[in-house]
C-alpha positions, -999 to 999 in steps of 0.1 A, spaced: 465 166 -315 456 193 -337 431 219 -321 400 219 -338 376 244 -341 351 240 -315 319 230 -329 285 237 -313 261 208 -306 225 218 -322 208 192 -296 171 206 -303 165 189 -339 172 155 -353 184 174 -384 195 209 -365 227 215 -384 203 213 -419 188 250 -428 168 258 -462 189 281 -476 177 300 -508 199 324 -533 189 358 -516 174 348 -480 185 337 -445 193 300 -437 158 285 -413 162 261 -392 147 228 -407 110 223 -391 102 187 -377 70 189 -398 86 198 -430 93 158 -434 76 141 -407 85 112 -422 123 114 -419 117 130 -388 98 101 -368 125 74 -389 154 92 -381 174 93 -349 191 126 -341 230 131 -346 240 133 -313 267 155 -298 304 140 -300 320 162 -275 291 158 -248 296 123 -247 336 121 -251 338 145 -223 316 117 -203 332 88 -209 353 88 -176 336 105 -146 356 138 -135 382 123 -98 387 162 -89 355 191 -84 357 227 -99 386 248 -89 388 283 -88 425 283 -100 412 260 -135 421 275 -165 400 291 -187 396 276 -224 413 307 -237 443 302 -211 448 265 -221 449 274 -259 479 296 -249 500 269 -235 524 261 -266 556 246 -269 577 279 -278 572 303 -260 540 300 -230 542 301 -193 543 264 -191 572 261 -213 598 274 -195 589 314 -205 590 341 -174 560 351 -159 557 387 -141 538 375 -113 554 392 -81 573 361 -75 604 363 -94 624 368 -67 617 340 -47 639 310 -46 614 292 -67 610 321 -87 649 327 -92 657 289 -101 627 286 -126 638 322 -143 670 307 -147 663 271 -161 638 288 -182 669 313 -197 691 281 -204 664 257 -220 656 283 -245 688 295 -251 699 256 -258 669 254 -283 679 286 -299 714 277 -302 704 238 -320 704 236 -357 675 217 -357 644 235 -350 620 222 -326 592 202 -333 560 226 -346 530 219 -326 497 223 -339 479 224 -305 481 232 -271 497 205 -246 456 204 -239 453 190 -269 487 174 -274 484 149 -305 498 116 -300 538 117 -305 559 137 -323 581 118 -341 598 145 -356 617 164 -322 653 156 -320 683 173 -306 668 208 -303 646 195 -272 671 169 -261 698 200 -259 672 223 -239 661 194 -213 694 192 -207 705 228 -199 676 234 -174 670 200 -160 687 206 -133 675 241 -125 639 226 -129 648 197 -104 663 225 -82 627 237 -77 611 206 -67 640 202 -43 631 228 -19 609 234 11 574 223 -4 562 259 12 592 277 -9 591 255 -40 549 260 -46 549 291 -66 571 273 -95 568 233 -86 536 226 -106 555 244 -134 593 229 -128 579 194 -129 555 200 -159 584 209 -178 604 179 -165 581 157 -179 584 175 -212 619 170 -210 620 136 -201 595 132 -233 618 147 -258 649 133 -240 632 101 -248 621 105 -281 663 108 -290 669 74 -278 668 41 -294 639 22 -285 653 3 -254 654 36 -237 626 54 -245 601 29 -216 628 44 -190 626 82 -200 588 76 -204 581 60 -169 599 93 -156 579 114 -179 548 100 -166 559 105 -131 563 141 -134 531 148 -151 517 124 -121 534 147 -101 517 180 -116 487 168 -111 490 160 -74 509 189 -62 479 216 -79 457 190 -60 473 200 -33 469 237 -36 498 248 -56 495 278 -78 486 262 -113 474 291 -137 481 282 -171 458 248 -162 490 225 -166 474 201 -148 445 196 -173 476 197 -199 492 171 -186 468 144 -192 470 151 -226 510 152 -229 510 121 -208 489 102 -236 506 110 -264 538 91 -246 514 63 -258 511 68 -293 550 70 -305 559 70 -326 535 85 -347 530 123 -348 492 136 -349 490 138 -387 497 100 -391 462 99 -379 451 114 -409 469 91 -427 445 64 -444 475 43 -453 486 37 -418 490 6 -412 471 -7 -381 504 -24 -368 519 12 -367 509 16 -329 501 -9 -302 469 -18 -297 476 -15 -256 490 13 -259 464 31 -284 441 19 -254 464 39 -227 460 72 -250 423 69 -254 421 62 -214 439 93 -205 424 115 -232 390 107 -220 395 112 -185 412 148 -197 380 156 -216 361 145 -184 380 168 -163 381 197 -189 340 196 -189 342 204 -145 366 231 -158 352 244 -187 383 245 -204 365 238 -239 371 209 -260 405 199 -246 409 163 -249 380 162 -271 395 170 -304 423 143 -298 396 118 -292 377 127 -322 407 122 -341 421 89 -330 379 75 -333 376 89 -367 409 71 -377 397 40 -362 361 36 -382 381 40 -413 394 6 -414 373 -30 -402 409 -40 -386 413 -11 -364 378 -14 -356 387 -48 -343 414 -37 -325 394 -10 -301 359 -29 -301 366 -55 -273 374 -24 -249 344 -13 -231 358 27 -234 375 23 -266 339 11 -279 315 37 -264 341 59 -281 341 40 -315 300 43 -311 296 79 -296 318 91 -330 289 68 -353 261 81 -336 275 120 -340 284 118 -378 255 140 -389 270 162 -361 306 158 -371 293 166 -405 269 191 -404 244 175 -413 212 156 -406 202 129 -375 211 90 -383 191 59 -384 154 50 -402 163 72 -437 200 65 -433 193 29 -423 176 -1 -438 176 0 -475 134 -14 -478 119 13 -472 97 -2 -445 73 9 -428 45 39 -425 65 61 -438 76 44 -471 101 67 -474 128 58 -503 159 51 -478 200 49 -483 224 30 -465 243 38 -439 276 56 -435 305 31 -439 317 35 -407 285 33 -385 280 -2 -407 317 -15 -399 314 -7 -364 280 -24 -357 292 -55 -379 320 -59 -356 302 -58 -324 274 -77 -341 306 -106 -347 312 -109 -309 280 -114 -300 280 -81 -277 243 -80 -267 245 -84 -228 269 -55 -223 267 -21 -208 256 7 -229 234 -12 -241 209 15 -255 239 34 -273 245 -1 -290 207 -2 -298 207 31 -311 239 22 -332 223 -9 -345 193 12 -354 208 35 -376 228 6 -395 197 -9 -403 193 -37 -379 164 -34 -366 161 -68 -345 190 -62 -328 179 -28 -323 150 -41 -309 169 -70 -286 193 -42 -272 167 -15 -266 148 -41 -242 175 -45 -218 171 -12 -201 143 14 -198 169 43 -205 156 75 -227 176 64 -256 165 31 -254 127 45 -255 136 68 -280 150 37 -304 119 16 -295 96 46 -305 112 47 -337 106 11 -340 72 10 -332 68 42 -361 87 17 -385 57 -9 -378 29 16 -377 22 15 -343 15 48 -333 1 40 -301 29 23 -290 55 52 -302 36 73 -280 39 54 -249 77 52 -256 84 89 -263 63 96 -231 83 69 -209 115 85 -229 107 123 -215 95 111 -180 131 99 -177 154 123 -193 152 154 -165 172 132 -138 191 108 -160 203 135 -184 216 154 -161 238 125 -142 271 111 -150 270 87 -182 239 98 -191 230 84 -221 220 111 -237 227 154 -235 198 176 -213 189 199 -248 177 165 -268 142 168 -243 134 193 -269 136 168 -296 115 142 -281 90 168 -268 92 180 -307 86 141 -317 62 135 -296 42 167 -311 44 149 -343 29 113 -334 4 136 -316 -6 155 -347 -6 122 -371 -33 108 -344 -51 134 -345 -42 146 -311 -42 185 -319 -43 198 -288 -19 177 -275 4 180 -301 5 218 -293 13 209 -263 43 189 -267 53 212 -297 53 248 -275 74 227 -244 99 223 -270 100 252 -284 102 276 -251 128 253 -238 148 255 -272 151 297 -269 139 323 -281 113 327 -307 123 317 -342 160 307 -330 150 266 -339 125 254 -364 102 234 -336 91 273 -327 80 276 -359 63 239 -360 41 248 -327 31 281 -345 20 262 -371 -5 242 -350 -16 273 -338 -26 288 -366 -37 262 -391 -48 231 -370 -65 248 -337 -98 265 -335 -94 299 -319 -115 282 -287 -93 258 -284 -62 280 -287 -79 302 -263 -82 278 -240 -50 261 -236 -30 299 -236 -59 308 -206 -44 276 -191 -12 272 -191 8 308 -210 -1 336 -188 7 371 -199 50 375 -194 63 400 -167 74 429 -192 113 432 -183 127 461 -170 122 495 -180 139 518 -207 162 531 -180 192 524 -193 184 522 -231 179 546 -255 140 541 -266 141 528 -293 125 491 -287 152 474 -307 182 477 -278 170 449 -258 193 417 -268 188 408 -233 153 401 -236 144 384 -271 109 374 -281 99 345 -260 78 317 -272 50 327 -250 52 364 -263 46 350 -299 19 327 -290 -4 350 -272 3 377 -299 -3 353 -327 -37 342 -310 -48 378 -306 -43 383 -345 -62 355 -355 -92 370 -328 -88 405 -346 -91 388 -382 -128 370 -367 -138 405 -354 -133 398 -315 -112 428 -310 -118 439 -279 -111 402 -263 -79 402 -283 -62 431 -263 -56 413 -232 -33 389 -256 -9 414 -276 21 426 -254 13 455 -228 14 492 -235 44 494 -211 67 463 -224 97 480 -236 106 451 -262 74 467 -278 69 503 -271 89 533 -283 99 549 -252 93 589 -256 124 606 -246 133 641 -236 160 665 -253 185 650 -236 177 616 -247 163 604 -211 131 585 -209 101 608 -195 83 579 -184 57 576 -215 55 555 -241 43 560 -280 14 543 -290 17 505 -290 1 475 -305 -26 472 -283 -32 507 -284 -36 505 -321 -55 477 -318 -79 497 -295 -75 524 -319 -89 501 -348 -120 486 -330 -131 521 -317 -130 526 -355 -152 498 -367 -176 505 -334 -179 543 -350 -189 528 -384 -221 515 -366 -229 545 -343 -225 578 -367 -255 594 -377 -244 606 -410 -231 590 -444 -202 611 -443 -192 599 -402 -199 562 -410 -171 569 -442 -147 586 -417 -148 559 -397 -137 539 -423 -109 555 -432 -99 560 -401 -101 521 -396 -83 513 -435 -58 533 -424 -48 519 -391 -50 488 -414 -26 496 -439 -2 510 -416 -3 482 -386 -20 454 -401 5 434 -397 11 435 -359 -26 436 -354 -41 411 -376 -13 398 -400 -10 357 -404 22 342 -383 32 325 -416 15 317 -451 7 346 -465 16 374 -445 47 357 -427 48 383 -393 74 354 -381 97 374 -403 84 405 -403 66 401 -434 103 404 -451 101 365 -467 73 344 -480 90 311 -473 110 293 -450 89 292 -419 49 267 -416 39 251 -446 48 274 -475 37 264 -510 63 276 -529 89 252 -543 122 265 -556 147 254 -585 188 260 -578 185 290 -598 156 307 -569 124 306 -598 95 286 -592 91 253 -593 55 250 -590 24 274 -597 5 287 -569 -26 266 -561 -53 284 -571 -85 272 -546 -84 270 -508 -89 230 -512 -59 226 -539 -36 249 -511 -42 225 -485 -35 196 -508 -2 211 -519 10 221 -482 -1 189 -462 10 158 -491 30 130 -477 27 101 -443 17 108 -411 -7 138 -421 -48 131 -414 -76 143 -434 -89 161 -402 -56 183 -404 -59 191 -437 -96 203 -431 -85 226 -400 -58 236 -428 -88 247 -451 -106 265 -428 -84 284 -410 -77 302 -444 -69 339 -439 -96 357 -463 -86 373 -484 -56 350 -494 -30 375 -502 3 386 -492 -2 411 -471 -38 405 -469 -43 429 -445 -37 456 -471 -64 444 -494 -85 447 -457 -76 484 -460 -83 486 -494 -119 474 -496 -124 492 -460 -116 529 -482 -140 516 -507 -166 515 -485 -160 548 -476 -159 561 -507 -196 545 -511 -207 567 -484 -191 601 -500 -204 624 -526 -188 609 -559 -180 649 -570 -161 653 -536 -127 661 -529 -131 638 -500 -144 608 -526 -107 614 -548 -86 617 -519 -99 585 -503 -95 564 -538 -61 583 -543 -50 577 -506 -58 538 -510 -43 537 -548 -9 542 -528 -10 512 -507 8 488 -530 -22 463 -527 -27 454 -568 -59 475 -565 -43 504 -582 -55 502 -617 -94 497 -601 -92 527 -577 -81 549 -605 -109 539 -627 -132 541 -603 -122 579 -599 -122 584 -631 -155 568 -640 -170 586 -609 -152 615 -593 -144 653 -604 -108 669 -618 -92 676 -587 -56 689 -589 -40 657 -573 -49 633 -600 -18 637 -620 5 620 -590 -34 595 -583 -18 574 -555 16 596 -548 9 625 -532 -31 629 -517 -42 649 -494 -64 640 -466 -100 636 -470 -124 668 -462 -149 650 -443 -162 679 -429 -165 696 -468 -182 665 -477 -210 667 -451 -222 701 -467 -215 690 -503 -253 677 -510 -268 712 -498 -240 732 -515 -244 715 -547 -282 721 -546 -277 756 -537 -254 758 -566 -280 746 -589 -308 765 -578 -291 800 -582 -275 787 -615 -314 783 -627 -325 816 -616 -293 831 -631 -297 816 -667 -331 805 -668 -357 832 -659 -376 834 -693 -382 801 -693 -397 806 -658 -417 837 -665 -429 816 -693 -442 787 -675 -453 816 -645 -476 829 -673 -493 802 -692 -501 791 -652 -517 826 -650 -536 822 -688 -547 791 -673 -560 804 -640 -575 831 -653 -593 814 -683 -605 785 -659 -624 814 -635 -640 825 -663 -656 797 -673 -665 793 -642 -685 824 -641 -701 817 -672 
């Protein structure tokens, strides 16, 4: 069949292939708190090629000599190693090697020399699709010039024939294929029993050891099946006009058998999605139509197929999980949720297996999970109680949800992850290892709708450190969220003392060149951003000096700036990091309380608005709403609960709320969300509520200085104009206030551009030179005034002893 482009399973989320994506802005992953309702409805869209590659237990272990995915892809018909082509491996002159080169010389030559050209093939034999119809005389005339030089191979001495024989009877079986394909239909069951002997025989002599490295082996499971589907070529499966009678239900059956057990060898190989794609393609054009459905259902493997292709549409698709939302049209349950109905073909297969009465079967929990997501919920329920699987727990969770038993969905999602690290690893597991994240995720969500804060943090950072690194899946930004809006910084505290200790900084900046940013190797982990993002929110309370222990070492690479010598090698020393400015910014603050003089005390806060200004953001800047560190401060959406809603056309949709109260109201509407939440909400409020409200810090921190300076200063101006520059919406104020209080100084044309730095020390003396200013400017201009006042004291003196005489 044609080879599809391989798709990547996104097992994390129930909605993982979903993103917000706005006009001018990255696409973030959907959060499982952004609709808790969907989310604790909705069943996730499971991966289609995880569970058609288990449908059949691999027979054979892991070979060295298995082809990689890219050296499958390269097996086509015209020209590739297994079809025919020389191959310059040292062996060309062995008997094998001879024989091959030459029946390889006259089966091309005969397809050159036909008028007809050969059949085009849209895939590799390891992904063969079912017939193809449309070959004729070109291949007939090739098998039939090297037959015989291929069958010359296979006759040797086994130890003489083994560089070539897994190739010579590959190519036999192709022939016999083609050959058959030419004949009326009497003949074809005789050249396709001989087909199907040769590929048999592939398979067995690279069992045996023989030199198979174009993975012909794998391939021949898959051109083996499509002797199954003729005569239809892979784009009659396309087709939606084909009618059901165009293939034989037994041997549709026989394809699907041997693709599966292709795709279950190809995932011990690694040989990507051979065997899957042909399967997708032969389930989708089954669920298009109730009497193919019919055809396939009573099949046990033909029906986990049909029902692993329902469950994965929002995979095939790209989009969102299945079930709950997509399900039951009544909207139901605590969620209340306005709800659609489900995709045609997840509603055509579960009607059909609903008409047989196919309760008591295996797989029950994938039928229970089926029946869920069409809508069926007592069914659902019947199926799910058969077996204690994780997907059966998971189904009955959501069912429990759907009747408000919260209680009860916890004790399901728990019994659900206590079972998934053994079963999910197993063959026929149920369900792929990466959905644990989701349920951990889940299981954060009933948490934090009971109340359960703590708890829910708990579940909410196991997903998330299990799921990558930082800020790669939207549950990362769902634990954050907890951690900064719903926990109290004790009880943060707390759990990171517990159970996140401090990460081993990686290696060194031996081998890099400094600059912090050349470590792909080591990404920001979620413990990294947790421990940081609780030593912000202690800086923004004051406790600086417990906060240290919490922001990334002095000597962690993925953090410092390595200082490097003229020859661009490391020296071993580091620039200044974040805990160094955050040392740097409490010894600041602890100097506004020890200086002696107005003048130190206003230094000090400088120093500290400065430090501010230029590093608020790692020191004490909010993980999302307002300051959004999650994304380096570069977007004010798309991570926590932001409160801005956008139109198509990127303006708002909605006003900013105003108070704290309304904010917390706007961000936390909608099921599943407590009143107690929405209080933590409130008072974990960053003050000032800003963007960037560590800049208005740094702000009022230079006003305070300024109190403390002599308003005719150059050191007053320079701290207004210094602050005027640091884009906080303060501008027009600063300037007044310079204006209103300060003196000319040459630097007010560019107020806010270009300041110098403060003279503290200037400022110290300015009192006492400003008085001695005054003082000589009085005896300069205003001496008979003086000598004035000096001699009506005289008069006065003088008249008042002689009075006293008299």
């Amino acid at each position: 069949m044609a080879k599809a482009i391989p798709f990547i399973a996104l097992p994390v989320l129930a909605a993982a292939g979903m993103a917000v994506v706005h006009a001018c802005g990255p696409a973030f992953p959907t959060q499982l708190l952004d609709d808790r309702a969907h989310t604790l409805r909705t069943l996730p869209a499971g991966s289609f090629g995880y569970e058609a590659s288990r449908l059949l237990p691999p027979d054979n272990p892991r070979r060295d000599t298995d082809p990689s995915p890219a050296d499958a892809a390269a097996i086509t018909p015209d020209p590739a190693p297994g079809d025919a082509s020389p191959q310059d491996d040292g062996l060309g002159n062995t008997p094998a090697g001879r024989l091959y080169a030459r029946g390889a010389a006259a089966y091309r030559a005969a397809r050159a020399a036909t008028s007809a050209p050969a059949a085009p093939s849209a895939a590799a034999p390891g992904t063969a699709a079912p017939g193809t119809a449309d070959s004729g005389t070109g291949e007939d005339a090739a098998g039939d010039a090297g037959a015989q030089a291929f069958a010359a191979v296979l006759a040797l001495p086994p130890a003489q024939a083994a560089p070539r024989a897994v190739k010579a009877a590959f190519m036999l079986g192709k022939i016999h294929a083609q050959r058959g394909l030419s004949l009326p239909p009497d003949g074809w069951p005789r050249e396709r029993d001989a087909a199907i002997a040769m590929f048999t025989r592939v398979r067995a002599l690279a069992a045996q050891g023989d030199p198979d490295p174009d993975g012909l082996a794998l391939a021949s499971w898959g051109e083996q099946a499509r002797l199954f589907t003729r005569p239809l070529a892979w784009r009659d499966f396309d087709r939606d006009d084909l009618p059901t009678a165009a293939i034989a239900p037994a041997d549709l059956l026989q394809a699907i058998h041997l693709y599966a057990r292709q795709a279950a060898e190809a995932s011990v190989t690694e040989a990507g999605s051979t065997g899957v794609d042909s399967l997708r393609l032969i389930a989708r054009w089954a669920l298009r139509d109730p009497g193919r459905v019919a055809m396939l259902v009573d099949d046990p493997l033909a029906r986990r197929l049909m029902v692993a292709y329902a469950l994965a549409l929002g995979d095939e698709d790209g989009g969102g999980g299945n079930g709950g939302d997509n399900g039951a049209e009544d909207g139901a349950g605590n969620g209340g949720a306005a709800t659609a109905r489900p995709a045609p073909p997840v509603r055509m297969l579960a009607d059909a297996i609903r008409a047989r009465g196919l309760v008591h079967v295996p797989d029950a929990d994938r039928l229970s999970a089926l029946a869920y997501t069409a809508g069926d919920y007592d069914t659902a329920l019947t199926l799910a109680r058969q077996g204690e699987t994780p997907l059966s727990d998971w189904v009955r969770a959501k069912l429990a949800i759907r009747d408000g038993d919260m209680a009860g969905a916890a004790g399901f999602y728990a019994a659900a992850t206590r079972g998934f690290p053994t079963l999910a690893a197993t063959p026929g597991a149920t369900l792929e290892p990466g959905n644990v994240d989701t349920l951990k995720g889940e299981q954060g969500v009933v948490a934090l709708s009971r109340g359960e804060y703590v708890q829910a943090f708990a579940f909410l950072y196991d997903a998330a450190r299990d799921a990558g690194p930082y800020g790669d899946s939207g549950v990362s930004n769902d634990a954050a969220y907890v951690a900064e809006r719903v926990l109290t910084i004790a009880e943060l505290k707390d759990y990171v003392d517990a159970h996140i200790p401090a990460p081993v900084p990686p290696d060194g900046h031996d081998s890099h060149d400094g600059s912090g940013d050349d470590m792909p190797d080591h990404p920001r982990t979620m413990p990294d951003a947790i421990r940081a993002l609780l030593a912000r929110r202690m800086v923004r309370v004051g406790d600086i000096d417990g906060a240290i222990a919490y922001f990334p070492a002095d000597d962690d690479p993925r953090y410092a700036t390595a200082i490097t010598d003229g020859n661009g090698r490391w020296t071993g020393k580091y620039e200044p990091s974040i805990r160094s400015w955050a040392r740097a910014y409490g010894a600041a603050l602890r100097r506004v309380g020890t200086a002696w003089t107005d003048t130190g005390r206003a230094a000090a806060w400088f120093d500290a608005a400065n430090i501010a200004r230029a590093h608020g953001m790692e020191i004490m800047g909010t993980e999302q709403d307002p300051d959004y560190a999650a994304t380096d401060g570069a977007y004010d959406w798309g991570v926590g609960r932001y409160l801005y809603r956008f139109r198509n056309d990127g303006t708002d949709l909605t006003p900013l709320p105003q108070t704290a109260g309304q904010r917390a109201a706007q961000a936390l509407s909608g099921p599943f969300i407590q009143d107690g939440e929405r209080r933590r909400y409130l008072h974990s409020e960053v003050v000032p509520y800003q963007r960037f409200h560590y800049r208005n810090i740094a702000v009022t921190q230079a006003q305070r200085a300024a109190d403390l300076l002599p308003p005719r200063s150059q050191a007053f101006a320079a701290v207004l104009c210094t602050a005027a520059g640091w884009e906080s919406g303060d501008e027009a104020d600063l300037y007044a206030r310079y204006v209103r209080q300060g003196a000319y100084v040459p630097f007010a044309r560019h107020f806010g551009k270009d300041c110098p730095a403060p003279d503290f020390r200037a400022a110290a003396y300015f009192p006492y030179r400003q008085s001695w200013r005054r003082a000589r400017h009085d005896i300069r201009h205003g001496w008979l005034p003086f000598a004035g006042g000096a001699g009506a004291v005289a008069l006065g003196a003088a008249f008042a002893w002689w009075k006293w005489r008299r």
